[in-house]
N, C-alpha and C positions, 0 to 999 in steps of 0.2 A: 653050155657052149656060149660062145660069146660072135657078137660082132663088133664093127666101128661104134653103131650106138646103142647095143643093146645086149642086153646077157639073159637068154631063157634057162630052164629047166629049177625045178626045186636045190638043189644040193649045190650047184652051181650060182645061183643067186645068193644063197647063204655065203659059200665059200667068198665070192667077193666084197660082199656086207664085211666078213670077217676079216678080211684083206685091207678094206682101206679103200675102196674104190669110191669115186664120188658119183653116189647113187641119186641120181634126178628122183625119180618115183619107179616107182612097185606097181606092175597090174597084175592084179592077182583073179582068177576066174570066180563067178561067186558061185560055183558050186565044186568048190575043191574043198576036202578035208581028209582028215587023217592026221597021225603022231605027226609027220614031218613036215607037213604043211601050219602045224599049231608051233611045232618048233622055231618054222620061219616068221610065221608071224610074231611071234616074240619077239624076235632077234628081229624085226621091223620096227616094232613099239619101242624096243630098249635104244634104240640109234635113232629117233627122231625120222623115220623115213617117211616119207607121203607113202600112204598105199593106197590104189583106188580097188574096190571091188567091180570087176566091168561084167557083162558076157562074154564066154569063149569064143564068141564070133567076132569080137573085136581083137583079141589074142592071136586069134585064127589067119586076122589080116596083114597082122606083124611078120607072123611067119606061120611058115605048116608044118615047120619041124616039129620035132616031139618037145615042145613047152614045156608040159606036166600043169599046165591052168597057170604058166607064172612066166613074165617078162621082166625085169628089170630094166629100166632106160637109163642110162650116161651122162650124164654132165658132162658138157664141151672144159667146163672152167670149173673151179673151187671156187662153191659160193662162200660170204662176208658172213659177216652180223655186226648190228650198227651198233651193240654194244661195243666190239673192240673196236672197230672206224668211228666214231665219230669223237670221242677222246684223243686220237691218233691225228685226228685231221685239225685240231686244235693245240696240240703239241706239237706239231710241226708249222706252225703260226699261220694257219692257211685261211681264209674264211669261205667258210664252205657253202659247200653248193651242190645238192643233191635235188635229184628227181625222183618221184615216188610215184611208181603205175599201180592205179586200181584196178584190177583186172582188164589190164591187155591180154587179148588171147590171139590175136592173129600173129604170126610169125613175121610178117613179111613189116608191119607196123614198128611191132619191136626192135626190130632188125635197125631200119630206118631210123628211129629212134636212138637208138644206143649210138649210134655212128653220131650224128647231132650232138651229141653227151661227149665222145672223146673229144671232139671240133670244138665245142663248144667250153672247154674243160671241165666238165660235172667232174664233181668229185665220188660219185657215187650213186648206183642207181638201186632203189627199192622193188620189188616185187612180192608178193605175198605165194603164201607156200600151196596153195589153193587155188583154182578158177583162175587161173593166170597160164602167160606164155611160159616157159622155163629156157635157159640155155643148152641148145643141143646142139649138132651139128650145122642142122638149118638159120638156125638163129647167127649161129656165128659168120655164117657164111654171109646173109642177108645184110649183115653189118658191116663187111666189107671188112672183117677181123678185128674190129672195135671192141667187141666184147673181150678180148683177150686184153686188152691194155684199160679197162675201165671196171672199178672193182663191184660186182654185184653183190646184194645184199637181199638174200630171201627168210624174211620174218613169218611170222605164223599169220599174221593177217596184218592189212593197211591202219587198222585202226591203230593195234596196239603201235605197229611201227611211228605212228603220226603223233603219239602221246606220248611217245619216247623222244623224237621230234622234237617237241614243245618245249618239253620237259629240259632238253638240254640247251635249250636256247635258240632254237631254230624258230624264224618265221615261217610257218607255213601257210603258201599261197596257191587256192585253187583253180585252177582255169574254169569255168563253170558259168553257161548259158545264163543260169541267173541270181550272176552279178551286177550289180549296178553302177560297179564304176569300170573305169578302161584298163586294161593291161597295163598301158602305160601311165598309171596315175599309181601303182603299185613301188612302195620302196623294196630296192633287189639290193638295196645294200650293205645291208646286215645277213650275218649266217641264214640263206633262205633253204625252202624245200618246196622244190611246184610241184602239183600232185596234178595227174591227169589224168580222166577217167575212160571205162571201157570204150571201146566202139558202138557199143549198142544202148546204154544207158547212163552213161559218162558216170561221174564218180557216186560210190552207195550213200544216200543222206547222212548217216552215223559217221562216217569221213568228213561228209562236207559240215557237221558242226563242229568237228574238232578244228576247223582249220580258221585261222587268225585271219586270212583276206579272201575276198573273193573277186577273181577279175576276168572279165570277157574281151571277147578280140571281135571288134565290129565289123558284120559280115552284112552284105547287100542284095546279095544273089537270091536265088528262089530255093535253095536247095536248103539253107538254114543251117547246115550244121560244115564245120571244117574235118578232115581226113585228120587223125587224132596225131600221127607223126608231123604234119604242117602245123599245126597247132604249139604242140611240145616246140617244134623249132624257130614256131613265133615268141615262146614263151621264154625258152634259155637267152636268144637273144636280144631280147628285152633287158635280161640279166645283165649280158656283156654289156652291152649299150650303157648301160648305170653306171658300170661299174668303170667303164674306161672314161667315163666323161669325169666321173669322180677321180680320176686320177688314183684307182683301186687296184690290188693286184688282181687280177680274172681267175690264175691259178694260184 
């Protein structure tokens, strides 16, 4: 059975797998088993889908219809991959300009952010396929429908995304406590990527040595740290600012 952002039941989750539906993740109960629950999980591994193994009691809270130990959640949007985008965004003479979130998990941040990103013109924003927000209903909403017009890219993790990154010419630059020089001492004017990290432990070390600069944004207060969407919106328009004083195209 299905709803707006979610389709439960064994035979039902498969049939839409097999359909074409753009499957967010898979909760699957961790004490479900049998032929057809081994069938689904197959046909979860062969499609690249996130599955998480939870408790029933988290299942339970989705709904209390008859599940069978299995939820599948919705995609608002069709996600990217930066393999086909970022070739694309270079054939169309663009210089790009992407965001890349290391685990953001709050919806309401995300949200916030993505909206910034259409405003702002990102060309594309990163999320890794794990420990991160995803797009759903709520996220779209929170963006104020931004996410429908700005193209999301969910990779397997931030790392390999940021080495891909590199790889194809992009600067990437991390907002990151400690950095030692300023935001705005940072060049935004070649192909950049600003990575921004969690709310709780900002970006994982293994990201921040892949990444080419590191720049902080001078804060005075007693609280020490900035709300990671003000932060991100200090940080794109830092971009524009470069870029229009350079007399650059923004999009």
């Amino acid at each position: 059975m299905q709803t707006n952002d979610y389709i439960f039941g064994i035979r039902a989750v498969m049939e839409a797998i097999e359909a074409g539906k753009e499957i967010d993740k898979v909760l699957m109960s961790k004490d479900l088993e049998g032929d057809l629950a081994m069938e689904l999980m197959a046909l979860i591994r062969q499609r690249g889908i996130v599955c998480k193994k939870v408790p029933v009691e988290k299942i339970n809270r989705i709904t209390r219809k008859n599940h069978q130990g299995v939820v599948a959640m919705l995609s608002a949007i069709t996600y990217h991959r930066l393999e086909h985008l970022v070739p694309q965004l270079y054939e169309e003479g663009l210089l790009p300009f992407v965001v890349v979130l290391d685990g953001i998990t709050d919806v309401r941040n995300f949200g916030a952010i993505a909206r910034t990103c259409e405003c702002a013109g990102v060309n594309a924003i990163v999320i890794p396929e794990r420990d991160s927000v995803s797009v759903g209903g709520d996220a779209v909403k929170t963006s104020a429908g931004a996410l429908l017009h700005i193209p999301v890219c969910r990779e397997r993790n931030t790392l390999s995304a940021v080495r891909y990154l590199r790889d194809a010419g992009y600067q990437v630059v991390a907002a990151s406590e400690k950095a030692e020089i300023n935001y705005t001492q940072g060049d935004f004017t070649t192909p950049v990527a600003i990575v921004m990290g969690s709310e709780d432990t900002g970006i994982s070390p293994e990201v921040l040595r892949q990444c080419d600069t590191l720049v902080g944004i001078p804060q005075f207060g007693k609280i020490g740290s900035l709300n990671v969407s003000v932060a991100a919106g200090i940080m794109m328009y830092e971009v524009v600012r470069q870029r229009l004083n350079a007399d650059m195209e923004v999009i």
